[in-house]
C-alpha positions, 0 to 999 in steps of 0.5 A: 531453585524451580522459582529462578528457572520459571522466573528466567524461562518467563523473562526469556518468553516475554523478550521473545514475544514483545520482538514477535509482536513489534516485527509481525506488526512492523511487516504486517504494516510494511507489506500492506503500503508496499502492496497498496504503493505497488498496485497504484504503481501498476495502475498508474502506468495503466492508465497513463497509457490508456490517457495516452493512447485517448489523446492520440485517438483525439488530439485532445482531451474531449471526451475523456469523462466518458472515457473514463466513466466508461474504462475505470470503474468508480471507487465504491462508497459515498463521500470523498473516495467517490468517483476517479482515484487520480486527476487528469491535468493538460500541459498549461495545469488545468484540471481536465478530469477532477479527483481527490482534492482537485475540483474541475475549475481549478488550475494546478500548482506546479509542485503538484504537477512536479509529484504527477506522471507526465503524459507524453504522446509522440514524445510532447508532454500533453498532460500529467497523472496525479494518483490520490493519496489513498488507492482504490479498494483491492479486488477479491485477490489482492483481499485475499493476498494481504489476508493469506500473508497476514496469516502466515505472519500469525503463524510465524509468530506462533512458531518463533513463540513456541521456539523462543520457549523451548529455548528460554526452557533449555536456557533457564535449565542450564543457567541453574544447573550447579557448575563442578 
């Protein structure tokens, strides 16, 4: 009779910890683009209005490499996440500022541009933000905030695997015990 109540208890344990693992992983992945899409987001907006208020201050896009350089720091590391995370593009599609996949000669499709933030100043369209594909790196908080999240999920996983064994217990006991 202990053989069929260990067997059940561990089939129980073993549906309980494959529906763990898949949700924590599914929310781990989940929460890590949503925040990196939140953060580009956020830092896209900023930008658009640092752009914008540039544009204003010059009528143009002179000068807003050095602007850039001076405002936005660069992405850290060498090879293609080097340098700004987005590209600047004016209203004819001519890449002012370049970034991932987009060299500084080059005209730029119209899908693109359609993908892309519009600048506006003073309610005319003088150019359009096209973030990278892959944000830049977290700061110290927003690392530290993936990780404390990770963790809690973990410990989440931990509890719901103790929780399904107490009641894969209680379970397994109750089916074996003799009906009358």
């Amino acid at each position: 009779m202990r053989s069929i109540t260990l067997k059940m208890v561990l089939a129980f344990l073993g549906i309980a910890l494959i529906s763990i693992v898949i949700i924590v992983l599914l929310a781990r992945w989940n929460t890590d683009t949503e925040f990196s899409k939140f953060m580009s987001d956020r830092m896209g907006e900023e930008l658009v209005a640092n752009l914008a208020e540039h544009y204003r201050a010059n009528g143009s896009w002179e000068g807003i490499d050095k602007s850039i350089s001076e405002n936005i720091p660069p992405r850290s590391g060498d090879g293609p996440n080097r340098g700004p995370f987005f590209t600047l593009v004016d209203e004819s599609g001519q890449v002012v500022s370049s970034g991932p996949g987009h060299p500084r000669v080059e005209k730029v499709t119209q899908l693109d541009i359609e993908d892309g933030i519009p600048i506006e100043v003073d309610g005319e369209k003088v150019g359009t933000l096209m973030l990278g594909k892959t944000p830049p790196e977290r700061n110290l908080l927003e690392q530290q905030f993936i990780q404390r999240t990770n963790r809690m999920l973990v410990f989440s996983a931990l509890g719901a695997s103790v929780v399904a064994l107490l009641i894969g217990i209680f379970a397994a006991t109750v089916a074996g015990m003799p009906f009358g």
